[in-house]
N, C-alpha and C positions, 0 to 999 in steps of 0.2 A: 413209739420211737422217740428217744428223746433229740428234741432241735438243737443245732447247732447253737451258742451266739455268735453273732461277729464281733469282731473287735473292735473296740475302739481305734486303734491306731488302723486300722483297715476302711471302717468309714470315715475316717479324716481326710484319708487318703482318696478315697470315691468326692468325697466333696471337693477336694483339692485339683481333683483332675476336671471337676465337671466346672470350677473352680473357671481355670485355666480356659479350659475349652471355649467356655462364652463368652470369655475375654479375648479367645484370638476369633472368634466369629465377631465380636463387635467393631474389631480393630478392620477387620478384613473388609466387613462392611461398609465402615468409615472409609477406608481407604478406597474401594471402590466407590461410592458417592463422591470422593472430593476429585477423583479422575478424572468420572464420565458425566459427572450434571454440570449443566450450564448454571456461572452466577446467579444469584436471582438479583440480582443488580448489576449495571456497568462498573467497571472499574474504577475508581476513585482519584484518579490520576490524572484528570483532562481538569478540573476546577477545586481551589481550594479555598474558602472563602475566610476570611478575618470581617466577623458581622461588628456592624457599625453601635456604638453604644446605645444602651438601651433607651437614653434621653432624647437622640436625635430622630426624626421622623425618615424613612428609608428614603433614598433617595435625594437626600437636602447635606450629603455630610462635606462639607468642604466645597460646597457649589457642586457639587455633582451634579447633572441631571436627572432626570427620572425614567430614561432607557438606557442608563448605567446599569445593566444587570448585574455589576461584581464589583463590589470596592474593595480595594486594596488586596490583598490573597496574593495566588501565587493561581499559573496553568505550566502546563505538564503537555505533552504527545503520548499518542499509543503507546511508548514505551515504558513510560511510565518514569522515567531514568532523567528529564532536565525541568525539574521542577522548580519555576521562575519567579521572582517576585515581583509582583506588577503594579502599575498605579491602579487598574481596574482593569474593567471585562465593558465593551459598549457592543449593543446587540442590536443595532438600526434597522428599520422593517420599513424605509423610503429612502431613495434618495436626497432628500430632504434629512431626514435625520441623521443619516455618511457625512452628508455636508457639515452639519453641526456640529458632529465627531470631531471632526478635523478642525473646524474652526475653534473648538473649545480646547483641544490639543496644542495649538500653535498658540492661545490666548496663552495656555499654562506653561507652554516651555517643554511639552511632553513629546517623545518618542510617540510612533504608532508602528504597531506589528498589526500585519492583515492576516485571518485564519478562517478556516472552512473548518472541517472536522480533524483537524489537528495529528494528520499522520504521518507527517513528512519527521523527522527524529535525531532531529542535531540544530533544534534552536531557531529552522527558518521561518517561524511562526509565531514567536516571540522576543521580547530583549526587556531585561530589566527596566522595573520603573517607568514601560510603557503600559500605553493607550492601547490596549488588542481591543479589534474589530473582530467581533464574531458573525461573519458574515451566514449564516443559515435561515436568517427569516427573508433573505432578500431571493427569494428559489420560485419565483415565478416562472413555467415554462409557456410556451406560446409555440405550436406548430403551425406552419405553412407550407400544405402540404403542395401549393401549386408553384411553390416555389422551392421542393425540396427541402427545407430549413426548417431548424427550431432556433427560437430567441429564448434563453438561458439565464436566470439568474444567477450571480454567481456562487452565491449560497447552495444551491440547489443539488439535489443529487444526482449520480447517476440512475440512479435506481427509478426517481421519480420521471426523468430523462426517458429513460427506456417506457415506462409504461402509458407515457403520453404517446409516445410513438410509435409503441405497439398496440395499440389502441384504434389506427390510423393505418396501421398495414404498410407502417414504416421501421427503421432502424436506424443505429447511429453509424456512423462511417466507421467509424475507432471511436477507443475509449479505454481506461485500465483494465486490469482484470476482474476487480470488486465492485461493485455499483453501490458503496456507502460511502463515497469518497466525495467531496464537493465538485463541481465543475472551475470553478475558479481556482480551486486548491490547485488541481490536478494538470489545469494550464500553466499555473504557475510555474510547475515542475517538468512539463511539454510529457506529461505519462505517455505509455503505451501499451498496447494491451494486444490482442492475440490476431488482429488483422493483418496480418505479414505485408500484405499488398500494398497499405496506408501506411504502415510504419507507427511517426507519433503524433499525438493530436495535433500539430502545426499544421499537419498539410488539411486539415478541415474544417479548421477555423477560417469564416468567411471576413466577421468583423467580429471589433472588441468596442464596446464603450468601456472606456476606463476615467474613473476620476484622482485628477494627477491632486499633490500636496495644497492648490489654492483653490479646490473646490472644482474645480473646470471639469464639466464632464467632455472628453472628447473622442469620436468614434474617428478610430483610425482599420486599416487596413492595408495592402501589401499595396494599394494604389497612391494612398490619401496614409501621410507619414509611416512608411515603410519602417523608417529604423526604428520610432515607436513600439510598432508591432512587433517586430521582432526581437528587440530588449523586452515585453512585457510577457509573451511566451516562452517562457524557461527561467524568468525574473523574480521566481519567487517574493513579490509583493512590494519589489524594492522601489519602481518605479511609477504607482500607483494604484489604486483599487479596480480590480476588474469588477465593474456593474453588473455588466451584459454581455453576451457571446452566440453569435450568431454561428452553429455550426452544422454542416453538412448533414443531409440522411438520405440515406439508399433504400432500396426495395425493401420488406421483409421477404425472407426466405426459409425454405425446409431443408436442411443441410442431411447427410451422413454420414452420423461418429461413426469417425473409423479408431480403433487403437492397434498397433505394433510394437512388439519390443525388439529390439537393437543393441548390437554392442556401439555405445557411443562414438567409437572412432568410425564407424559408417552413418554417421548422424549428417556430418555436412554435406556432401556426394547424393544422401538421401532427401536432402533438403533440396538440392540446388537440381538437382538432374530428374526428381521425380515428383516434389510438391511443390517446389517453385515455379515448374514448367507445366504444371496442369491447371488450366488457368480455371477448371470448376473448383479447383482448392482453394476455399477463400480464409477458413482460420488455421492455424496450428500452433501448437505450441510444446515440450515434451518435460517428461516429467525424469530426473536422471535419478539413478540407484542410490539412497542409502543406505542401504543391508552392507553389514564390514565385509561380505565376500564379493560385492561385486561393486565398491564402493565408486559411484561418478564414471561406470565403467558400462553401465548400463543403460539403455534409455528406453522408457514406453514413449511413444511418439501418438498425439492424439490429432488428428486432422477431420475436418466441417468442410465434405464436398457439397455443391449444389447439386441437387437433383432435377431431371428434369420431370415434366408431365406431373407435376404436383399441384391440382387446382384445388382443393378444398380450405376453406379458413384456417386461418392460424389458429392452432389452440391458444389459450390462454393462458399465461406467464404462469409458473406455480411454484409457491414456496419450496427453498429447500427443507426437506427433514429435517427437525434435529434426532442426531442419530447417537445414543449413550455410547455403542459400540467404538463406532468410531472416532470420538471424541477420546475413550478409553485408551484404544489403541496409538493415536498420536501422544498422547500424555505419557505412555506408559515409554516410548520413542526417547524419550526428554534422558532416559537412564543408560541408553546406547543399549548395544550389545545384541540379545535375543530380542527385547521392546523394537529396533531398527529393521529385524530382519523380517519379523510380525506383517510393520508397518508396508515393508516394501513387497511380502508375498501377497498383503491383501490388498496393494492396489495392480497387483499382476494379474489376481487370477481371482478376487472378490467381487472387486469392483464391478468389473464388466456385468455379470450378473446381477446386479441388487441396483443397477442402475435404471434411472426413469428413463423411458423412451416412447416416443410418441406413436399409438398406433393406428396409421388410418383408416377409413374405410374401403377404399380400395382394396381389392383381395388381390390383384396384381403388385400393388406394391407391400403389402403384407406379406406377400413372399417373397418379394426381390430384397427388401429393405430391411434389416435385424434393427437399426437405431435412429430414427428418425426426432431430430432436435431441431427448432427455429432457434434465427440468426440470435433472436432478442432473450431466447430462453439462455442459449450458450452462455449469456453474460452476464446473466441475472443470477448476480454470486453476491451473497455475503458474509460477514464473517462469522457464522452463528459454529462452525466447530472450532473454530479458534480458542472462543471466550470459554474461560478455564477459570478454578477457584483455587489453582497454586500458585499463591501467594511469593514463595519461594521465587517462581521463575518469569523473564518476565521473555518477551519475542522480539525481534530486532531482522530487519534488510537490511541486505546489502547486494551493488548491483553491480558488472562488469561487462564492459561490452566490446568485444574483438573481432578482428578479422576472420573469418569461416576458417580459415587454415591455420587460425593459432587457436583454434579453441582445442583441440585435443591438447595440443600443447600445456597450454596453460591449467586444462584440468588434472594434466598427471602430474603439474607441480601443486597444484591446489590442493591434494590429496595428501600430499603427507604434512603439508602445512596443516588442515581441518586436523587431520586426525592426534596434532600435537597439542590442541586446545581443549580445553575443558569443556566450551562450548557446544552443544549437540547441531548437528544440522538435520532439521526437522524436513525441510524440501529443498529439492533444487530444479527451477525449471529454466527450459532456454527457449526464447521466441527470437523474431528476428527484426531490425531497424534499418533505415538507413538517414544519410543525412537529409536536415531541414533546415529554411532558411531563418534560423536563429539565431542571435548572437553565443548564446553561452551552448553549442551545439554538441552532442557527447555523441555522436556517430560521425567518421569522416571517410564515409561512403557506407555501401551495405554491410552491415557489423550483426555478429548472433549476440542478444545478450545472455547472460548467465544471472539467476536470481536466485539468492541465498534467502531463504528463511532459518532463522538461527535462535537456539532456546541457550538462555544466560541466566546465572543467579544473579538476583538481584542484590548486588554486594559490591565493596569499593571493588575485592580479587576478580569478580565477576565481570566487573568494566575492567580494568587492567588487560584483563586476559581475552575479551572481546575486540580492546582497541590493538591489541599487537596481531591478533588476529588478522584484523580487518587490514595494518600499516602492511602486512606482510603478502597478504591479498593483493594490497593495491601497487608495490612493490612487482609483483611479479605481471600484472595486467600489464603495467605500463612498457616491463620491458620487451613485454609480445605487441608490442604498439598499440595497449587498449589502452580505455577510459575507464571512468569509474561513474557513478550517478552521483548526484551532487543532496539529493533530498535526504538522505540519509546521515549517519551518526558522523560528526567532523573526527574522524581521526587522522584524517590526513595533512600532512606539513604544506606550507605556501608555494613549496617548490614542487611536492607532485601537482596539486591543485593547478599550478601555472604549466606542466608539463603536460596535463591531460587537456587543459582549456588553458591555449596560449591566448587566445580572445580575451581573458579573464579579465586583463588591465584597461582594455577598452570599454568592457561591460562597468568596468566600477567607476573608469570617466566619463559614459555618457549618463550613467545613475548620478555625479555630480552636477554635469548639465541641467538634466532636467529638473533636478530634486535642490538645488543647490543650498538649501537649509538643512539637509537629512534629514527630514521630519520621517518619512518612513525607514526606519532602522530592521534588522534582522540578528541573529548570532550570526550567519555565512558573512553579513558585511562586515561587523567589527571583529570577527574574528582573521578574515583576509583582507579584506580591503590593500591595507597599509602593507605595499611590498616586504617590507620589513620587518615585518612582525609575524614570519611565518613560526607554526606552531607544531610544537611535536607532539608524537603521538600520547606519549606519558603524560605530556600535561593537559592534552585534550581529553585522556582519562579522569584526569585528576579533577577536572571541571564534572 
């Protein structure tokens, strides 16, 4: 029989398709790897250095010292988005060498900005043509366990925090909700984290050694300079460097994750009449709907009862996974739509399953108990599904906090507001505060907050359309009688500022008081300070 040939134009066309085909598999694969793998480096955004010429010996350029870790450059925040230019970077690893920080600071005429790990993200951490103090080597912790306390560097993490103390068969009273965060940072900011009971770090803090602008180190507390202490917790760095901080710690314990999901509008009622009043409920905090069908309208509610008759040791603290999937799945979020609803059906009905849970020995509570988690594990969160290698987008908070009976309110206006924006909202969860005796205080009585996680291109349209966002947010807070959080991106004009924290004019006169050369400067000060120089939202983009 005689064989066909094929054609030319027919195997052109076989190679053309096969062609194609391995070009949409390597595309596909690429785009899967830049989803779901974690950087293989931090992000480039916290240090940016300008190296001193090749003639000078490191260390010597312009008198600089030799624990100048950074001449000249520029530093940045998590966000990636206020990238500053600085006299240098000084990285002090004694009280002695803070000292000489500042003394070489005031010699030169220089600003000083005080920083932990740099996640606060509207400039409170730095200011032009300053002196930053990277305070991370100064993270000594020191537990006392007959006196319930740890003594805290202010450098130091939470993370390190926790596992001194869970080491000791203790825990921290409160704390944020990520344990990469400084301790001094996170005072600075008065954080709070999932202890509904505690509220925010103020009510735990026993003492602070702080060293004010002339070197002085002085330990105050709510006995021994009261106003001190309370302008330096929530002071973002304005009124001197937090050294040390002596803060609270409680039992460890073996909780039970509970989760439920909820139509939102039965969130407060379920707060107040059935986990506010069960006094074995010691965390909670909820996670509300991003899917477009049931947008802010939903909530899983997650709650840490204590259990009783639980004698066996604490497990030990254990990394989170990193997980491609779910790193996948958040990323994939960032494009709305079907990537949103993904996101929200797998933390409905995935999660609970693939979750870590402790399982005892006990055969009696092996079968009473489906999730058994300690206090210290619940918190021992970092940001390892965050970090992402799309360059494109970068992550941004924002925080509000209201009355239990305007938060429905205010979320059915939040909703069509989010949903006009470009910006994707990655999470939103709500925990709960009340006030503390601080000057710049952002609860004025028991308040729920509301925490935006929000994904932005990184583009001037991208800020534009983040800051009308955010103006329009805080807009509508205020007129439900909320506040706003202050660590976060300044879109806000002088006049919400002053309407949310009428305190504000007193906090920046007793900052002239104590401070009275402004050696430590911030963006939050020059950009309000000066009643008159309130700032709109457009041009605080524009920045």
């Amino acid at each position: 029989m005689k064989q066909r040939r094929r054609s030319p134009r027919r195997r052109w066309l076989r190679l053309l398709l096969a062609g194609l085909l391995l070009v949409v598999l390597l595309q596909t694969g690429a785009l899967l790897e830049r989803y779901s793998a974690a950087p293989a480096a931090a992000d480039d955004c916290t240090v940016q250095v300008s190296p001193a010429p090749a003639s000078l010996a490191p260390g010597v350029l312009d008198g600089y010292p030799r624990w100048l870790t950074q001449e000249r450059g520029t530093v940045s925040d998590a966000s990636c988005l206020t990238r500053t230019p600085v006299y240098g970077v000084a990285r002090p690893r004694s009280t002695d060498e803070l000292r000489r920080a500042l003394s070489f600071a005031r010699s030169h005429g220089l600003s000083v900005s005080v920083s932990g790990t740099r996640h606060s993200m509207g400039g409170q951490a730095s200011y032009p043509q300053a002196l930053v103090l990277d305070m991370r080597d100064l993270d000594r912790v020191v537990v006392d366990e007959a006196a319930g306390t740890v003594r805290v560097g202010g450098g130091a993490t939470w993370r390190k925090v926790l596992e001194a103390s869970h080491a000791r068969g203790l825990s921290v009273a409160a704390m944020p909700s990520i344990d990469v965060l400084s301790v001094g940072g996170t005072l600075s900011a008065n954080a709070h984290g999932a202890d509904f009971r505690v509220g925010s770090l103020a009510s735990t803090v026993r003492s602070l050694r702080v060293m004010t602008a002339d070197g002085t180190v002085r330990t105050v507390d709510r006995a021994t300079d009261p106003e001190l202490f309370g302008a330096v917790i929530g002071g973002y760095g304005l009124f001197g460097v937090i050294v040390e901080a002596e803060l609270d710690l409680v039992p460890a314990e073996m909780y039970r994750l509970r989760q439920r999901t909820v139509p939102t509008a039965d969130f407060p009622a379920l707060f107040q009449d059935s986990i506010a009043a069960d006094e074995n409920t010691r965390l909670m905090y909820a996670h509300l709907s991003t899917s477009p069908s049931s947008f802010l309208q939903e909530a899983i509610v997650y709650t840490y009862e204590r259990i009783e008759g639980y004698d066996e040791p604490m497990p030990p603290l254990r990394e989170e996974q990193d997980s491609r999937v779910a790193r996948l799945v958040l990323n994939v979020a960032r494009h709305g739509g079907v990537g949103q609803r993904l996101k929200w059906s797998a933390q409905r009905h995935v999660l609970p399953r693939v979750r870590a849970c402790h399982q005892p020995r006990s055969e009696a509570l092996r079968a009473a108990e489906a999730c058994l988690v300690s206090r210290n594990q619940a918190m021992y969160n970092g940001l390892g599904l965050l970090r992402n290698r799309l360059t494109r987008y970068t992550d941004v908070l924002q925080e509000y906090f209201l009355a239990p009976e305007q938060l429905v309110p205010f979320l059915r206006e939040a909703r069509g507001v989010l949903n006009a924006h470009d910006a994707q909202l990655l999470s939103a969860s709500v925990r709960a505060v009340h006030d503390e005796e601080v000057l710049l205080d952002y609860a004025r009585g028991d308040r729920l907050s509301v925490v935006l996680y929000l994904s932005q291109e990184v583009s001037v349209a991208g800020n534009r359309d983040m800051a009308r966002l955010n103006q329009e947010l805080i807009a509508i807070a205020l007129r439900h009688g909320g506040t706003f959080y202050l660590p976060y991106q300044q879109h806000y004009t002088g006049a919400q500022l002053r309407q949310a924290y009428p305190m504000v004019d007193d906090f920046f006169a007793l900052k002239r008081q104590v401070d009275p050369e402004l050696l430590f400067m911030n963006g939050f000060y020059s950009r309000y300070a000066d009643a008159g120089s309130a700032v709109t939202a457009s041009g605080s983009a524009a920045g």
